[in-house]
C-alpha positions as CSV (number, residue, x, y, z in Angstrom):
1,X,-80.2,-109.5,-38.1
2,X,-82.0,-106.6,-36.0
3,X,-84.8,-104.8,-36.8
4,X,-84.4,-101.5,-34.6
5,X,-87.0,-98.8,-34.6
6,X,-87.8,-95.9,-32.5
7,X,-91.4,-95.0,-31.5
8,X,-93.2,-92.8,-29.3
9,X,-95.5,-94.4,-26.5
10,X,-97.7,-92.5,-24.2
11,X,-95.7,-89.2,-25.0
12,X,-92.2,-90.9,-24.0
13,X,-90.0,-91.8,-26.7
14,X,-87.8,-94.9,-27.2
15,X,-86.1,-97.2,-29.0
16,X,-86.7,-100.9,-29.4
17,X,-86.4,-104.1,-31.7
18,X,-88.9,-105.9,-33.9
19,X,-89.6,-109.3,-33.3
20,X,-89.5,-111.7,-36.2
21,X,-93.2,-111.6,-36.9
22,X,-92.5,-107.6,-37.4
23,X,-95.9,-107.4,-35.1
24,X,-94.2,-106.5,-31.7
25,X,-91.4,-104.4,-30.4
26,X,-89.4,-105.4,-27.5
27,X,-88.5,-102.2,-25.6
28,X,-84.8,-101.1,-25.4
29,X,-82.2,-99.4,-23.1
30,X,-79.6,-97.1,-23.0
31,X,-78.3,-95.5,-26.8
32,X,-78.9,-98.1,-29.7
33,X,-75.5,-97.0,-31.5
34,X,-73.1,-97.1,-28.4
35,X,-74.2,-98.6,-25.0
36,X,-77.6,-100.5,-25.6
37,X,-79.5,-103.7,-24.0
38,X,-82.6,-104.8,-24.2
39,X,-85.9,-105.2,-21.2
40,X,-88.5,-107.7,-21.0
41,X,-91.4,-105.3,-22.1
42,X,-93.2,-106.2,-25.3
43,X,-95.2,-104.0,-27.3
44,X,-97.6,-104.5,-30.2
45,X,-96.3,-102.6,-33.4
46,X,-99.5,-100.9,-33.5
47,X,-99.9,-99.8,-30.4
48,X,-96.6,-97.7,-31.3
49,X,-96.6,-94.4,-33.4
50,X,-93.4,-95.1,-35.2
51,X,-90.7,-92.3,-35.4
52,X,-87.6,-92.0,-38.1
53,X,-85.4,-95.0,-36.4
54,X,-81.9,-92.2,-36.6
55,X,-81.9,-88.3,-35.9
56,X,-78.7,-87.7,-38.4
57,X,-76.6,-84.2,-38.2
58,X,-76.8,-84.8,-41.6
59,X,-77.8,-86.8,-44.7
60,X,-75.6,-86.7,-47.8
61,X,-77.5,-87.9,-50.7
62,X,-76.8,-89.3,-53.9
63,X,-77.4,-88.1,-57.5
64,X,-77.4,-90.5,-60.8
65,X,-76.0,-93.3,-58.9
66,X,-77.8,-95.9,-60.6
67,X,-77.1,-97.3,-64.2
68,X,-81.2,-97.1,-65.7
69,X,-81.6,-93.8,-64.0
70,X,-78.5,-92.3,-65.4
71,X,-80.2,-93.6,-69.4
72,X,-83.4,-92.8,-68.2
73,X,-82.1,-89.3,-67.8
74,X,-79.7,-89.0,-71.1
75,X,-77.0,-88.0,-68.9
76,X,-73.2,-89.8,-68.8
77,X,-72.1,-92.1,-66.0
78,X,-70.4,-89.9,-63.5
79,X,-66.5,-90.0,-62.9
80,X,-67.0,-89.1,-59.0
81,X,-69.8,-89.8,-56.7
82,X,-72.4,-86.1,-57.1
83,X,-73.2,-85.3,-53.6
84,X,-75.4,-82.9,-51.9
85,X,-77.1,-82.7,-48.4
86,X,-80.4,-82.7,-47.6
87,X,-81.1,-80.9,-43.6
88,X,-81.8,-83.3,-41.1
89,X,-85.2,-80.6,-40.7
90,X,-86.6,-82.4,-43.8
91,X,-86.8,-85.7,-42.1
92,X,-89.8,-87.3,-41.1
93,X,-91.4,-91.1,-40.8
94,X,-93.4,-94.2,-41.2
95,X,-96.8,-92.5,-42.0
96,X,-95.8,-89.6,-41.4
97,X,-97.7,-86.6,-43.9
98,X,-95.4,-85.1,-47.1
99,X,-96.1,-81.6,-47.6
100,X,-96.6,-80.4,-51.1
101,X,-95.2,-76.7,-50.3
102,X,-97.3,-73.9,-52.3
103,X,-94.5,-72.9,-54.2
104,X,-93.6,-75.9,-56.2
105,X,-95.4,-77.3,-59.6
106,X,-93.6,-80.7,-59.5
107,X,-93.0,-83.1,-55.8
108,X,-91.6,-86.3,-57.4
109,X,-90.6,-89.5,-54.7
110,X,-87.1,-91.0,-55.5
111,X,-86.6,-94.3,-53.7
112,X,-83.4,-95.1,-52.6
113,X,-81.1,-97.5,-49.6
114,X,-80.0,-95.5,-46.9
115,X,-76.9,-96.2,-44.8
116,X,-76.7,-95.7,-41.2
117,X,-73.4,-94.7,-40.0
118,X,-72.7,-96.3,-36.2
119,X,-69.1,-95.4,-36.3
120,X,-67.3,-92.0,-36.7
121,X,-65.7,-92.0,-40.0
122,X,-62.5,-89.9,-41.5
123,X,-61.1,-90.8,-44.3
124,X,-62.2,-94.7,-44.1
125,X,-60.5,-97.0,-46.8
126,X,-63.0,-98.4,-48.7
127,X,-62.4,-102.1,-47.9
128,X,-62.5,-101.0,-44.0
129,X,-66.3,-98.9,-44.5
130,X,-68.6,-101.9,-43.3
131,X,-67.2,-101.6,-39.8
132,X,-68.5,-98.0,-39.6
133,X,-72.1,-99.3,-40.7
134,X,-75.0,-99.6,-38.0
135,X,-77.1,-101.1,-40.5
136,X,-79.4,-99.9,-43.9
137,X,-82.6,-98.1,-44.2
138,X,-85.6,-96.7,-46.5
139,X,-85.5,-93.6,-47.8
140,X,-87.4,-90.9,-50.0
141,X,-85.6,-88.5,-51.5
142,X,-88.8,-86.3,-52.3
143,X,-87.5,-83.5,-55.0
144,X,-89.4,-80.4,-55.9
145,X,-88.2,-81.1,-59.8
146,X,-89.7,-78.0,-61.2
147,X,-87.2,-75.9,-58.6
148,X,-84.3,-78.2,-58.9
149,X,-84.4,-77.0,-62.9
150,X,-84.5,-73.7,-61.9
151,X,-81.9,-73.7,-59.0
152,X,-79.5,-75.7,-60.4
153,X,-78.3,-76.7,-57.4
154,X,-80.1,-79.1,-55.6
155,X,-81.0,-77.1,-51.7
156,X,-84.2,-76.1,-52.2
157,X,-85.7,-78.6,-54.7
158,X,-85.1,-81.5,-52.2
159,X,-84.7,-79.4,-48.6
160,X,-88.3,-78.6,-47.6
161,X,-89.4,-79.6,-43.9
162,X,-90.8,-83.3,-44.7
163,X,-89.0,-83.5,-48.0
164,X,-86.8,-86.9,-46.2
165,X,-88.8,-89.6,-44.7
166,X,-87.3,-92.0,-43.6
167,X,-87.6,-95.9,-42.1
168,X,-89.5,-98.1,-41.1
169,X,-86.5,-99.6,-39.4
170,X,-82.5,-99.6,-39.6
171,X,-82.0,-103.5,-40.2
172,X,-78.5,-104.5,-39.1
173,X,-76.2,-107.3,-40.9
174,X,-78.0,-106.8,-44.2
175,X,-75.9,-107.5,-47.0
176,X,-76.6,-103.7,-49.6
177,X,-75.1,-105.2,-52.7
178,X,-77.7,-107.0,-54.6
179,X,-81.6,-105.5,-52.8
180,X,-84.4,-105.0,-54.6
181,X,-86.0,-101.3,-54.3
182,X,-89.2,-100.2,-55.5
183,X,-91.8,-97.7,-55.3
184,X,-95.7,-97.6,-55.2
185,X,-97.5,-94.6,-56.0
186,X,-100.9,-95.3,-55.0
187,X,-100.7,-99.4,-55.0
188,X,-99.3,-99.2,-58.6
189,X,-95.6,-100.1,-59.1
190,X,-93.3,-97.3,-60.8
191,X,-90.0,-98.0,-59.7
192,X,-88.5,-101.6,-59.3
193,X,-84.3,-101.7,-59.7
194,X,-81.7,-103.1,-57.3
195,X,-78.6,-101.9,-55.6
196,X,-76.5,-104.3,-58.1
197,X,-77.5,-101.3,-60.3
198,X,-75.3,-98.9,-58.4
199,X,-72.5,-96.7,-60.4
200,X,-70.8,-96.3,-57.1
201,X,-71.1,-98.7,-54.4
202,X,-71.4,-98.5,-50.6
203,X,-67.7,-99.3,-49.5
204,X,-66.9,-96.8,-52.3
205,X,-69.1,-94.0,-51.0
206,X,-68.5,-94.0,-46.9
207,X,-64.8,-94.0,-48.7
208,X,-65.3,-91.1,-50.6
209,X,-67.9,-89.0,-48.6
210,X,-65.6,-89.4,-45.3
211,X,-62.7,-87.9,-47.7
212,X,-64.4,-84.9,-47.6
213,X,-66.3,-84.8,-44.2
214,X,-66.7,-86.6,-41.2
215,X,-69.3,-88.8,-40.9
216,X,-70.9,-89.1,-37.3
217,X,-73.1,-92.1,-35.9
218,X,-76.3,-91.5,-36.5
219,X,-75.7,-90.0,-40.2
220,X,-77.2,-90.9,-43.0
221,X,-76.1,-91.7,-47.1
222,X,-78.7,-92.1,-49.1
223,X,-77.6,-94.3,-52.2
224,X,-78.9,-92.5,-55.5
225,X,-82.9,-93.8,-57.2
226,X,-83.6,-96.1,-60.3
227,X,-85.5,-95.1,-62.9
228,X,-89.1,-95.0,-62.7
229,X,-89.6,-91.3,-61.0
230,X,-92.4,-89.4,-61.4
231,X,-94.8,-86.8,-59.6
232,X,-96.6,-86.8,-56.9
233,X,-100.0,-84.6,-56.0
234,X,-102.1,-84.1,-52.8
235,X,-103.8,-87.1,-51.5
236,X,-101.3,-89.6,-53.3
237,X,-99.8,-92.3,-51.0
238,X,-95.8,-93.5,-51.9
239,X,-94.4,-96.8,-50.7
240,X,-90.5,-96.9,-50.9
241,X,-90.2,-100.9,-50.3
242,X,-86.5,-102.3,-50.3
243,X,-85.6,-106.0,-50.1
244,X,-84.7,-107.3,-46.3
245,X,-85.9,-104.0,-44.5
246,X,-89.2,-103.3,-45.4
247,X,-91.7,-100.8,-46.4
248,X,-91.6,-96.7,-45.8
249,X,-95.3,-95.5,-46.3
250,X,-96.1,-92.0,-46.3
251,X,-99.4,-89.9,-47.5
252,X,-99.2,-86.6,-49.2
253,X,-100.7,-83.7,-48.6
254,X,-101.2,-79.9,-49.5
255,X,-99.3,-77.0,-47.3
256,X,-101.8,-75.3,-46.0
């Protein structure tokens, strides 16, 4: 299994691959997804200002894809996957600030797996949508909740610059079925599910999602969030932690 990341170094930006202490990044070459290798520089992880590890066109999201947030909710189990988008403007990463726009009442995280498409998909069968994975990630789908109940539909609520951080890595050959994912707000644990929880798997969704559009290396689906969400205010810090990639931390603050 990889760990890649991208960072920023002396103004330059690049990609490379945590080593299996996760304290050093050897440097790397070329584009991860298509044509990639590997130097001999080594760099200490912090030394780096971490970046998101993918720039997706696009992120299709997931909502009530798990089973305890669906009855934490009221609401029935879906028939089809609910999909929305979230712009690839809201994305931001490791440590990275949250901005609490003025206009919402509400900012609540939502952790959630992340898959990183490495191959163009169109209308993938599901027992072929592995092959079109370049590995899994952390993700936050921050929702302005207040909004989203007035909207209806979800562009606002969860489309504000900052509103999708992502990282700290895209770790390759990582089996998604059975991960632990959990959130810290402030130290203090308030989500803790797994992806065995999932209403609608990952071979199922690259299936279905490519079924409607085409999904390009570099894009992101995020999976759907357990129960356990709740608000967020100025100052707060979230963890997103998921079993076998690590931890997404981000602080939030107010819009000035």
């Amino acid at each position: 299994m990889m760990k890649i990341v991208r960072y920023e170094r002396k103004g330059v930006k690049r990609w490379g691959v945590l080593d299996i202490t996760g304290e050093h990044v050897r440097e790397g070459v070329g584009n991860f997804i298509h044509d990639w290798g590997l130097t001999k520089k080594i760099f200490s992880l912090d030394s780096l200002h971490l970046l998101p590890p993918v720039e997706p066109t696009k992120i299709v999201a997931l909502g009530l894809n798990y089973r305890d947030h669906a009855e934490e909710m009221k609401f029935p189990l879906p028939e089809d996957p609910m999909i929305f988008i979230k712009p690839s403007s809201a994305v931001i990463g490791p440590a990275d600030k949250i901005i609490y726009p003025k206009m919402a009442s509400q900012v609540d995280y939502e952790a959630e797996l992340a898959i990183v498409i490495g191959k163009t998909a169109r209308h993938v069968l599901p027992e072929n949508s592995r092959s079109h994975v370049l590995g899994y990630t952390c993700l936050n789908d921050v929702t302005a909740r207040d909004l989203q109940r007035k909207d209806i539909q979800f562009t606002r609520a969860k489309g504000f610059d900052t509103f999708c951080p992502i990282g700290p890595c895209i770790a390759t050959d990582v089996t998604p079925d059975d991960l632990a994912v959990e959130a810290y707000l402030n130290g203090e644990r308030k989500q803790s599910s797994g992806t065995s929880q999932l209403i609608f798997g990952v071979d199922e969704l690259i299936s279905f999602i490519s079924h409607v559009m085409t999904l390009y290396p570099g894009d992101i689906i995020s999976t759907g969030t357990p129960g356990g969400i709740g608000p967020m205010q100025p100052g707060d810090t979230i963890e997103i932690r998921i079993e076998k990639i690590g931890s997404l931390i981000n602080k939030v603050e107010a819009e000035v």
